[in-house]
ROVEXDREN-610433 format. One record per residue (C-alpha): residue number from 1; y, x, z. Coordinates in steps of 0.25 Angstrom, whole numbers, always signed. Layout:
residues N
k | yy | xx | zz
NUM | Y | X | Z;
...
END
This chain:
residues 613
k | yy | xx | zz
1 | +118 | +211 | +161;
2 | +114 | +210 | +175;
3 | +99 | +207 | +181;
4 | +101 | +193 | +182;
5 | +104 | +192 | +167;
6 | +94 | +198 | +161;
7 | +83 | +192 | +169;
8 | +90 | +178 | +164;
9 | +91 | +181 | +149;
10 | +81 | +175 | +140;
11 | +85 | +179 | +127;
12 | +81 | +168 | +114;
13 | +70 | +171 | +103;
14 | +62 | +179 | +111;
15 | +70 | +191 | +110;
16 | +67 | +195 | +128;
17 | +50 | +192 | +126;
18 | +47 | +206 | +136;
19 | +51 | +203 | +150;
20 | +43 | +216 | +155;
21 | +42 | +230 | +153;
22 | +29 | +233 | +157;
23 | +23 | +235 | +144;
24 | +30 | +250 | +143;
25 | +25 | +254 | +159;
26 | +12 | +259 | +162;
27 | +2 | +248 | +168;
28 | +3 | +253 | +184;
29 | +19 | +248 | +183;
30 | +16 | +236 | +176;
31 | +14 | +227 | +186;
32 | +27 | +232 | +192;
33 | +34 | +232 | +181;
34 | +29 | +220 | +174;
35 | +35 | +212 | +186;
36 | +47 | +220 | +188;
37 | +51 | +223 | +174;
38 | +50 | +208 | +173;
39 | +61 | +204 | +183;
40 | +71 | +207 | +172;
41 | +78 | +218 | +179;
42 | +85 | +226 | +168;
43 | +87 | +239 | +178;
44 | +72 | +238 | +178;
45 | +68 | +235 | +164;
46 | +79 | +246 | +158;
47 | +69 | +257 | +163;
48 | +59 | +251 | +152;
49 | +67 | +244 | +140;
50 | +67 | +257 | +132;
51 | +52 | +256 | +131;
52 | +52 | +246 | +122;
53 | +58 | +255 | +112;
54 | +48 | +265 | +111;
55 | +32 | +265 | +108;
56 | +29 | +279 | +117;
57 | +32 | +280 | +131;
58 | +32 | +295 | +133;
59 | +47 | +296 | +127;
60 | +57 | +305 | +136;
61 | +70 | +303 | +130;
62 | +75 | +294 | +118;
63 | +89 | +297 | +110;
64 | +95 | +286 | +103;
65 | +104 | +286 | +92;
66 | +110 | +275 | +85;
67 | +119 | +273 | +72;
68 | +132 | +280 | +73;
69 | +143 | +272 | +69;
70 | +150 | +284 | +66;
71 | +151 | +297 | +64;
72 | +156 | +306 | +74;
73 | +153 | +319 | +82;
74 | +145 | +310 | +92;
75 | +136 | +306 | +80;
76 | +123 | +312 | +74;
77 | +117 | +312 | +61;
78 | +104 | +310 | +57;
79 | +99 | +308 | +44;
80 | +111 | +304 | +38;
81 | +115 | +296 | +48;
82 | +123 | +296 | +60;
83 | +120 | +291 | +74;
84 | +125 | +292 | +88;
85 | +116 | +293 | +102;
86 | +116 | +280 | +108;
87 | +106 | +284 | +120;
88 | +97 | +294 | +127;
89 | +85 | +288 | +136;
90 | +75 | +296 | +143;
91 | +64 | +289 | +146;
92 | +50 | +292 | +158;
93 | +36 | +294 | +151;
94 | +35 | +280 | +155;
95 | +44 | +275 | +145;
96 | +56 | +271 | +159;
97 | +70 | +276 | +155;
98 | +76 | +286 | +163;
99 | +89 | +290 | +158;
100 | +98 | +286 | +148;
101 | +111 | +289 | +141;
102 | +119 | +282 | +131;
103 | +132 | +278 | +127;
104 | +140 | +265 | +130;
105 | +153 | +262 | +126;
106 | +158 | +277 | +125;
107 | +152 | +279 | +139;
108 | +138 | +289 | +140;
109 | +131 | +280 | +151;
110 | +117 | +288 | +157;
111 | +107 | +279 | +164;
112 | +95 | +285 | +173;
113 | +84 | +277 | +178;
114 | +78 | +282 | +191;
115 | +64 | +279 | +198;
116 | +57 | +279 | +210;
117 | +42 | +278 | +211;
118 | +41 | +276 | +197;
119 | +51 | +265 | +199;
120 | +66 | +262 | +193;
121 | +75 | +261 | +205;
122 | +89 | +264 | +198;
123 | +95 | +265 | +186;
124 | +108 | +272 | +183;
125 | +120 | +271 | +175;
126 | +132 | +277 | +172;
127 | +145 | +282 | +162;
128 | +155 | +289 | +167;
129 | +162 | +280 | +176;
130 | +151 | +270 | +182;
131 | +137 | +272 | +186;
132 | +128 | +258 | +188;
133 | +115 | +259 | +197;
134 | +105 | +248 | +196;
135 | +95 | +251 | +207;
136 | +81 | +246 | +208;
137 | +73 | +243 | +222;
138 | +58 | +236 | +222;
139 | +47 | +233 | +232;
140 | +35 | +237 | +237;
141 | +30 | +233 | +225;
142 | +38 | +239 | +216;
143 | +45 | +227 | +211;
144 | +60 | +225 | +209;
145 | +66 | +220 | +222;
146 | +81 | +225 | +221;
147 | +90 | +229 | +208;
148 | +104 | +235 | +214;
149 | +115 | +237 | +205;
150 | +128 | +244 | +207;
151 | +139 | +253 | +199;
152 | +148 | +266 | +204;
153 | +159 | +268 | +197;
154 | +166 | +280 | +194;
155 | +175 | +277 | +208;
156 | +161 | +278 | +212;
157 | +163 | +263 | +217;
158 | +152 | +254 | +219;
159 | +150 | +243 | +211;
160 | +140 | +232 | +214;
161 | +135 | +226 | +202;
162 | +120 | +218 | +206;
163 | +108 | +216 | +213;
164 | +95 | +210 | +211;
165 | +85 | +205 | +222;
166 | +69 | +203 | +218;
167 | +62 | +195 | +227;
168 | +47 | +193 | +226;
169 | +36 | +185 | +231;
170 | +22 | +181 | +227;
171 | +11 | +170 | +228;
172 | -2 | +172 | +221;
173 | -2 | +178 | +208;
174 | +14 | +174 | +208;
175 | +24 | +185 | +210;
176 | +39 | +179 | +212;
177 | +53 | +185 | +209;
178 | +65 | +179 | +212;
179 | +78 | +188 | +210;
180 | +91 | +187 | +215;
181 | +105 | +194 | +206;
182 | +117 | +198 | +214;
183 | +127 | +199 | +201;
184 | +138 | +210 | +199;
185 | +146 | +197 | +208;
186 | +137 | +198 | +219;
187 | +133 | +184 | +217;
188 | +117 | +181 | +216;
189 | +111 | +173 | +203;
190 | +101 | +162 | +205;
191 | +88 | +167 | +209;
192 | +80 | +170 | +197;
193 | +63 | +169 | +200;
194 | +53 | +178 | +195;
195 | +38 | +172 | +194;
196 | +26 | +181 | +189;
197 | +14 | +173 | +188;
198 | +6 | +183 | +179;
199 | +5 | +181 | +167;
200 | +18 | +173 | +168;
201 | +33 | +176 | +173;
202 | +41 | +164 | +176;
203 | +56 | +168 | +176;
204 | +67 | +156 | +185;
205 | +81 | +162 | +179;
206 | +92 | +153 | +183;
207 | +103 | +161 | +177;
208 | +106 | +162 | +162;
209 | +96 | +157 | +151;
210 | +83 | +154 | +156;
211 | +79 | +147 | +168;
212 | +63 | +149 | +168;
213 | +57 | +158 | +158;
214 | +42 | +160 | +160;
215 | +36 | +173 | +154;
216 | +20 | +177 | +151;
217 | +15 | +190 | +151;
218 | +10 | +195 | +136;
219 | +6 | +209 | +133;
220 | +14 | +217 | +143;
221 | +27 | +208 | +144;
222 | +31 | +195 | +150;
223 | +36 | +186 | +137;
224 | +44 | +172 | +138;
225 | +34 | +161 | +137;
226 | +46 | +148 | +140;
227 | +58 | +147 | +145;
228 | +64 | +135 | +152;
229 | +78 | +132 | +152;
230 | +83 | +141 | +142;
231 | +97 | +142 | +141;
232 | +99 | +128 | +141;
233 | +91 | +118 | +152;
234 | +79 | +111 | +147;
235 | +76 | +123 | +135;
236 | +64 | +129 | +135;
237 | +60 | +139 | +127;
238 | +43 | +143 | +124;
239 | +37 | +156 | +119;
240 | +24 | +159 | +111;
241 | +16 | +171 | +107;
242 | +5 | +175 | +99;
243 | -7 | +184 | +106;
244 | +1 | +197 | +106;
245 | +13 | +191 | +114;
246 | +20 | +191 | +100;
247 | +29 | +179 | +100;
248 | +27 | +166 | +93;
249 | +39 | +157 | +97;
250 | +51 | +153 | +104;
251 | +52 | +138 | +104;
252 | +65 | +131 | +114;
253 | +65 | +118 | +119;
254 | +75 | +109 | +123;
255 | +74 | +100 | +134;
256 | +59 | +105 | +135;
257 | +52 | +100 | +124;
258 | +61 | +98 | +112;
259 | +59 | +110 | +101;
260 | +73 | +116 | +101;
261 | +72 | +131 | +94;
262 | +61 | +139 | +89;
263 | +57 | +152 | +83;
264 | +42 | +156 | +80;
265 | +37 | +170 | +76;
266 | +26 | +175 | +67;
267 | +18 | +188 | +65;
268 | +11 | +196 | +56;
269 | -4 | +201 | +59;
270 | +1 | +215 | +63;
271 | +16 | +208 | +69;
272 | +23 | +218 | +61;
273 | +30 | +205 | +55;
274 | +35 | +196 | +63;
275 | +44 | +183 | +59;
276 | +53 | +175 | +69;
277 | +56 | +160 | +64;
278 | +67 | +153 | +70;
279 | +69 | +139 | +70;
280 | +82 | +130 | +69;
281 | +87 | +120 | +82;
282 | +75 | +111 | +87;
283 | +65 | +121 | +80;
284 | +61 | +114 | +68;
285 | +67 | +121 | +56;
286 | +65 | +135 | +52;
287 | +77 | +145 | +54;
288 | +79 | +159 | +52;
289 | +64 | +168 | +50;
290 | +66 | +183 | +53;
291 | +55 | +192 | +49;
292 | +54 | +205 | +55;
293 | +42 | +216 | +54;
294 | +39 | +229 | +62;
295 | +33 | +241 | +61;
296 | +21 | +247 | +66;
297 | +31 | +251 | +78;
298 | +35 | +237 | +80;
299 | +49 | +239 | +76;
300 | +54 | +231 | +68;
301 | +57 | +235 | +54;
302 | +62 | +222 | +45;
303 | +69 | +209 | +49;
304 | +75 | +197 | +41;
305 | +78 | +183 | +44;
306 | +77 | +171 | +35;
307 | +86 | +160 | +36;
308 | +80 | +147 | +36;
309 | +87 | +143 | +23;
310 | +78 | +156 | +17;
311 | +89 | +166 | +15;
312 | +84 | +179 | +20;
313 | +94 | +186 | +29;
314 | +96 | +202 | +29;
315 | +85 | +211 | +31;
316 | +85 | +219 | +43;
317 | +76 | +232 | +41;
318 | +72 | +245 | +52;
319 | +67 | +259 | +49;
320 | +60 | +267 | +60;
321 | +55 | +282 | +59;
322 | +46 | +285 | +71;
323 | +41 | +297 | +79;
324 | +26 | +300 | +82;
325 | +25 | +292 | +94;
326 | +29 | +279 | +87;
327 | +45 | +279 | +92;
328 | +54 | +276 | +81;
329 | +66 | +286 | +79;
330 | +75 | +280 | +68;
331 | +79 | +267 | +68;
332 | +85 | +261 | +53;
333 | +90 | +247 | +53;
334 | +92 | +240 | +39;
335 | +98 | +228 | +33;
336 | +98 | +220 | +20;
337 | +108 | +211 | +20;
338 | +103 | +198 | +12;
339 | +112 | +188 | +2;
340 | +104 | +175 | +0;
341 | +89 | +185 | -2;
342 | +99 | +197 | -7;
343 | +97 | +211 | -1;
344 | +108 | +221 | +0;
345 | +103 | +236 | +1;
346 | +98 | +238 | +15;
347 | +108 | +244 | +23;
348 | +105 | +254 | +36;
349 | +112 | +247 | +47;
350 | +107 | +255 | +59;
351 | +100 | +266 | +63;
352 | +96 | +274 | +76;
353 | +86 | +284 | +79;
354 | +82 | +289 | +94;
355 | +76 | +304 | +96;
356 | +63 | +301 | +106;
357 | +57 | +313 | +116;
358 | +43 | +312 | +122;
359 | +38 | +318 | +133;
360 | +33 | +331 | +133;
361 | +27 | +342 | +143;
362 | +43 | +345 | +145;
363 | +49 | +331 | +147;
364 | +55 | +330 | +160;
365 | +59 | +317 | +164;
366 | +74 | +317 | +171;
367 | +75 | +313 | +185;
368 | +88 | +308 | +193;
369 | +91 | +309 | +207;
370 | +90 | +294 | +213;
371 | +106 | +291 | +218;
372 | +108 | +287 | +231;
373 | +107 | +271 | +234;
374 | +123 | +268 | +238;
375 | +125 | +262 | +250;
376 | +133 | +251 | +241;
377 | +120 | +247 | +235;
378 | +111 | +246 | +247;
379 | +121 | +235 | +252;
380 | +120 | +228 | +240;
381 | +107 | +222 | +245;
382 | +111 | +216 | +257;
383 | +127 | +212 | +254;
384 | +125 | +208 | +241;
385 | +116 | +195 | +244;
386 | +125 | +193 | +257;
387 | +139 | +194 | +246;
388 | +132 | +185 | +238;
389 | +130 | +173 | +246;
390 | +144 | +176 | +249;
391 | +150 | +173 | +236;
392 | +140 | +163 | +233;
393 | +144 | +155 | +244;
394 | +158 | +156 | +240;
395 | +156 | +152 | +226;
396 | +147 | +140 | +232;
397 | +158 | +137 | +240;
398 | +169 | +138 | +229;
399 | +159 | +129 | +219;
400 | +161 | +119 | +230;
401 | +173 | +119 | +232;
402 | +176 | +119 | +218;
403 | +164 | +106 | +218;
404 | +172 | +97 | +229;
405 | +187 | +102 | +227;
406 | +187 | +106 | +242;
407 | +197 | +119 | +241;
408 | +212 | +121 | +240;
409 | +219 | +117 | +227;
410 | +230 | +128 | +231;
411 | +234 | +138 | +241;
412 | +237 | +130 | +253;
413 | +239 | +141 | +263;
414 | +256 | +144 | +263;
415 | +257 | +158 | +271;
416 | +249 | +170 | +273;
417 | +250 | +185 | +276;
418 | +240 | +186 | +264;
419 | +239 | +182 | +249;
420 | +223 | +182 | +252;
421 | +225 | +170 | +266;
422 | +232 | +160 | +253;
423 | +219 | +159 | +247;
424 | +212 | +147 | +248;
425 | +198 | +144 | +248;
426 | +190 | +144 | +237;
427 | +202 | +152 | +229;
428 | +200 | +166 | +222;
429 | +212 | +175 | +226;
430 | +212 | +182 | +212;
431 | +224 | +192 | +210;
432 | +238 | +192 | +218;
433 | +251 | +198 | +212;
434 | +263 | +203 | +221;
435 | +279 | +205 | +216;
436 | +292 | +199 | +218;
437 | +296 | +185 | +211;
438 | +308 | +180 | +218;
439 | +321 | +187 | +223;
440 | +314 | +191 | +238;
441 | +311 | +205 | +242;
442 | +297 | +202 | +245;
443 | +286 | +201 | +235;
444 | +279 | +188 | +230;
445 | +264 | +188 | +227;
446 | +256 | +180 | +217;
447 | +242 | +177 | +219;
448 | +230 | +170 | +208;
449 | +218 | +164 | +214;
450 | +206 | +157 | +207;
451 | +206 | +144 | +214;
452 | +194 | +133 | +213;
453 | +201 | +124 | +206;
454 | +197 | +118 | +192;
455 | +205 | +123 | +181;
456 | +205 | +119 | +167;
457 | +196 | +133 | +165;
458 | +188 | +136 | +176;
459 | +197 | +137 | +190;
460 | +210 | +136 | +192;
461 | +219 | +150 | +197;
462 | +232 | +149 | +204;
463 | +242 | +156 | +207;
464 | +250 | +158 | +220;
465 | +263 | +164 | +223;
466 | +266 | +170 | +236;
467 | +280 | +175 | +244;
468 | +281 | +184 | +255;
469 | +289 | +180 | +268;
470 | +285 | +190 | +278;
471 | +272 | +196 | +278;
472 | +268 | +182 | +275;
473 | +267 | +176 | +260;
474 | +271 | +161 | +257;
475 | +263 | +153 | +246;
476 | +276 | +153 | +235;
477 | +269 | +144 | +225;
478 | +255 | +143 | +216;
479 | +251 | +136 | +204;
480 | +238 | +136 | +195;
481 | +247 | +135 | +184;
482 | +249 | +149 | +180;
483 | +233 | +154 | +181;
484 | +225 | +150 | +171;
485 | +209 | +145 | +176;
486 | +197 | +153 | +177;
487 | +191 | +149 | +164;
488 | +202 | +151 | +156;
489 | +200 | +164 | +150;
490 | +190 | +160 | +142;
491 | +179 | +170 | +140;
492 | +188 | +180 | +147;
493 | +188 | +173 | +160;
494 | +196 | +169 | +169;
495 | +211 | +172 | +161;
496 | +216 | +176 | +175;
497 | +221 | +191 | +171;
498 | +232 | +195 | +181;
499 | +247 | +192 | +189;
500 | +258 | +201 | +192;
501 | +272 | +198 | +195;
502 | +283 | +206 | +188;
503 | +299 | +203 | +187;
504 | +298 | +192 | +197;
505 | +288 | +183 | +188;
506 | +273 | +181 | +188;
507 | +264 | +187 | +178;
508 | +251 | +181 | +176;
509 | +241 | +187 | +166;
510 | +231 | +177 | +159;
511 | +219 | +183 | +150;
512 | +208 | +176 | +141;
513 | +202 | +172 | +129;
514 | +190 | +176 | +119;
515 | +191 | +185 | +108;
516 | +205 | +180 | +107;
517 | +212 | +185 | +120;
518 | +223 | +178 | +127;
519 | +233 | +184 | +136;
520 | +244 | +177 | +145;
521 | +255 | +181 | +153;
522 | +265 | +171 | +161;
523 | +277 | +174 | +170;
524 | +281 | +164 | +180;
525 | +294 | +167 | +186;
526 | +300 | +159 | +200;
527 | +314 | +153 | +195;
528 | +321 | +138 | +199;
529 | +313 | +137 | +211;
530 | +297 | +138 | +202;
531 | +288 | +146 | +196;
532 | +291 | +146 | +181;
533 | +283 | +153 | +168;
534 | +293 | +161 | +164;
535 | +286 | +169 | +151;
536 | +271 | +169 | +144;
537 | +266 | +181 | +135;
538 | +252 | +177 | +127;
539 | +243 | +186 | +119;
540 | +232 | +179 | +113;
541 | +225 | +186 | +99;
542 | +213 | +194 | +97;
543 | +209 | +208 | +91;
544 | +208 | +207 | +75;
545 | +212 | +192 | +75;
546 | +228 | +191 | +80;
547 | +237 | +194 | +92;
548 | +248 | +183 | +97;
549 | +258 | +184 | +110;
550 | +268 | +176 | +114;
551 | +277 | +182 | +123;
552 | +287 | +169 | +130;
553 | +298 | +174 | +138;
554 | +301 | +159 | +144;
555 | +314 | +161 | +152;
556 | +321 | +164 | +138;
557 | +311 | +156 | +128;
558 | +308 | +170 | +120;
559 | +296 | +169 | +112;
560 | +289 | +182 | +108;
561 | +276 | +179 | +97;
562 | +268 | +189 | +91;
563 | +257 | +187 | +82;
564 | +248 | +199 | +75;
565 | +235 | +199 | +68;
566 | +224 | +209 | +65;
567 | +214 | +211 | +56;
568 | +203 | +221 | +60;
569 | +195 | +229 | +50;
570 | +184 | +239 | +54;
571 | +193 | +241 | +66;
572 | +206 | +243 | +60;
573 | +215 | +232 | +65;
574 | +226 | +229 | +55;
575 | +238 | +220 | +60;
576 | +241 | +209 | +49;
577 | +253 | +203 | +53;
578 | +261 | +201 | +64;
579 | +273 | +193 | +70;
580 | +282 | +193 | +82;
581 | +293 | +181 | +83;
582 | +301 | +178 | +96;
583 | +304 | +162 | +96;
584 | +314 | +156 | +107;
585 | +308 | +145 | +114;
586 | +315 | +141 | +129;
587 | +306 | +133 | +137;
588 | +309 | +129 | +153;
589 | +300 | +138 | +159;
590 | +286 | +130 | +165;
591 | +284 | +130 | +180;
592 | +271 | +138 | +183;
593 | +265 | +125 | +188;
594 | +266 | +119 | +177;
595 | +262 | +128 | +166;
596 | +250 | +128 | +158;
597 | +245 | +142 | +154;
598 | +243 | +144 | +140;
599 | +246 | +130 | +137;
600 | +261 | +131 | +132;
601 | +265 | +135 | +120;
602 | +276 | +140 | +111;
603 | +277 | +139 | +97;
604 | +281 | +149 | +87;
605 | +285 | +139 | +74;
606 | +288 | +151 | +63;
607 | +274 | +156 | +65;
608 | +267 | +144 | +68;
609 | +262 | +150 | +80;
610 | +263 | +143 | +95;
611 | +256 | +150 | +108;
612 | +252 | +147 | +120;
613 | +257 | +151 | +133;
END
């Protein structure tokens, strides 16, 4: 998740209510902080989202474990049970995070945060093939006014991946901050503002799911007091809290006055019980109660839901064993299931425990040598607003053309010494394929653009074909036939997957679908003076459900079915059954300019199975 989206999520039944980190900082940073930590910056706000977690702040290093699935010579065991390290974090007397290691998806990944002048201004992250860099630069003032963030792979390659611009301004007791996003594509987000107006901070987002959300500050954090726009247009959302910034309710409106959605809290004297009641659609009718109650720590120790019908739900329940200074150690999680007010014997269902060092006389905190600033990076400030209007302009440009229709239906240019000079305006030269397809010695080319033209998903694709006579190719022929649009791959994409040209035909690759995948292979061949489809082959199927091909030689009408199904349990996949029947079934082959991808069928009648093509 970049800056940009982090800054622009607001998250439902006040579940983000702390905006600012300043409460674990000593008072001479707070102002700074405060203001900075604020700004939603997660490079920034990383340093501090561990304090949360603990009660002191003189902790040195912190070992977490967690349940082991399984165990293994990687496991530990301790008290009867078995459990695997998930991290290791050392941490300044402060309560800031210095360095870190943990394991991600069977990789160890090390993180190091370095500081200047008491300040953050790089973390780093690595495994063993990639190392990301998100550098931080600030102002006289010590407030964020740069984020610069960049990968080196193992190629020691350099690969953009953002950068954030803080621009600040002030009038009376008004401090302003508009920030600019430059995306892993280069291209800028809208402008988001910024606006502290102690003891308020008014946030203009216009990406993602709130527009204006306006936020108080209450006992050491910013928390949401309304948001406009949320999610939809014309929804606003309203906060409440008691005196202890505890809060009361959540209440949406629609169209900005009509009651939409509700849910209220209430306390105990010594909020050690604390009970959230939802409401159904329009806010009138009670919904699902959950009760949950703390400790003296303020970790939660019980939760349970009611529904509004009055059947109690399962009974969620936490054990903590703490050390001296008030840090728990062992973490227990419980359940009791629950059939119509029925409990089953509570059941452990999780555990962790974390090994905590304070400092001490002999504590030594690390300390990293800062890496060198790559030249790479440093032209990211002044090349990465310049490519920016670049693209934008184009895409502006595109979007018009697209508006008023003014671009070329089809490649109008007939001869060229290059493939890249047939290109028309406005047309996305995507992928290009070279081999022979007719009896001449010389090779042929085929070439797929992405083109501005409506398709029935998104934008149409076409193909073009290309002959060589000297050093010049001739435009053979082209048809948006044979590539499927833009949107067609469904969550996948664009369905677009590859060409290549083999024994004389044209092989192009389509990919798509959601959990059930698609995959489509067609061969055009040139023969009686056109471009003819020739042969299909269709997967389509997904794991622990069913696998179906079709493989239809049309030249001689040979029809190759397949069908199997699988049954997964506890991930042993078992085959149920499975067929394979080959069916004749001659049919004049379609011209390429004619043919609908995936829109044909054939049917297999002894199976009652027909499939598409």
């Amino acid at each position: 998740m970049n800056n940009s989206e982090i800054r622009n999520t607001v998250f439902p039944k006040a579940i983000q209510l702390v905006f600012s980190i300043s409460f674990v900082i000593s008072c001479a940073q707070e102002k700074t902080t405060s203001l900075n930590g604020s700004l939603d910056n997660h490079t920034f706000n990383s340093q501090y989202n561990d304090s949360i977690n603990f009660v002191a702040k003189n902790i040195f290093s912190v070992t977490k474990f967690k349940k082991a699935e399984q165990k293994d010579r990687n496991s530990i065991n301790k008290d009867g049970l078995s459990y695997l390290q998930e991290s290791y974090t050392e941490y300044l007397p402060d309560g800031r995070k210095l360095y870190r290691k943990y394991h991600y998806d069977d990789n160890s990944v090390i993180e190091k945060f370095h500081y200047k002048n008491d300040l953050l201004v790089l973390k780093e992250s690595g495994d063993h093939s990639t190392n990301s860099y998100n550098w931080l630069f600030y102002n006289k003032e010590n407030h964020l006014q740069e984020e610069i963030d960049y990968k080196i792979d193992d190629k020691k390659s350099f690969i953009y991946e953002g950068y954030t611009k803080y621009n600040y301004s002030s009038e009376a007791k008004k401090t302003i901050v508009k920030i600019i996003d430059y995306s892993y594509d280069s291209l800028a987000n809208p402008e988001e503002e910024y606006t502290f107006e102690f003891p308020f901070l008014t946030k203009k987002t216009p990406l993602y799911q709130s527009k204006i959300h306006r936020y108080k500050w209450m006992n050491g954090s910013y928390k949401p007091v309304d948001i406009k726009d949320y999610v939809i247009k014309n929804r606003d959302v309203t906060f409440s809290y008691d005196k202890k910034g505890y809060l009361l309710s959540e209440i949406w409106f629609a169209n900005h006055h009509s009651l939409e959605n509700k849910t209220e809290y209430y306390y105990s004297n010594d909020y050690l019980e604390r009970i959230e009641q939802q409401y159904h659609m329009l806010g009138t009718e009670k919904s699902t109660k959950t009760t949950r109650r703390y400790d003296d720590h303020d970790n939660i120790i019980f939760e349970q839901s009611i529904e509004y019908t009055g059947n109690p739900l399962s009974i969620e329940s936490f054990d903590y064993v703490y050390d001296q200074q008030g840090n728990w150690i062992s973490k227990k999680y419980y359940r009791q299931d629950s059939n119509q007010g029925v409990y089953d014997k509570k059941k452990l269902i999780d555990y962790e425990y974390r090994e905590i060092k304070y400092y001490d006389s002999n504590s030594k905190p690390r300390s990293f040598t800062l890496p060198e600033f790559p030249k790479d990076a440093d032209h990211i400030r002044t090349n990465i607003p310049k490519v920016s209007n670049e693209k934008q302009s184009k895409i502006d440009a595109f979007q018009e053309a697209v508006e008023t229709g003014n671009f070329d239906a089809e490649i109008t240019v007939k001869k060229a010494k290059t493939l890249e000079e047939f290109t028309p305006k406005f047309w996305t030269l995507k992928d290009k394929a070279f081999g022979n397809l007719d009896n001449s010695p010389e090779e042929e080319a085929v070439c797929v653009y992405e083109t501005p033209m409506e398709g029935e998903l998104g934008f149409a694709q076409s193909l073009a074909i290309y002959k060589k006579e000297g050093e010049t190719w001739v435009l053979w022929h082209q048809s948006t036939n044979p590539i499927l649009s833009t949107e067609h791959g469904g969550m996948m994409g664009n369905p677009y997957e590859g060409i290549s040209i083999k024994n004389k035909t044209i092989i192009v690759d389509h990919f798509g679908g959601s959990r059930q995948k698609w995959h489509y292979t067609h061969r055009y061949r040139f023969q009686n003076n056109n471009w003819h489809l020739i042969g299909a082959s269709i997967n389509f199927g997904a794991p622990c459900d069913y696998f179906q091909s079709l493989d239809y030689n049309i030249s001689t009408g040979d029809a190759i079915f397949e069908y199997s199904s699988e049954d997964c349990d506890q991930n042993n996949t078992v085959k149920e059954r499975s067929w394979k029947e080959k069916i004749n079934k001659k049919i004049t082959p379609p011209l390429m300019d004619s043919f609908q991808v995936g829109e044909n069928s054939i049917e297999l009648k002894s199976k009652k199975t027909e499939m598409f093509y």
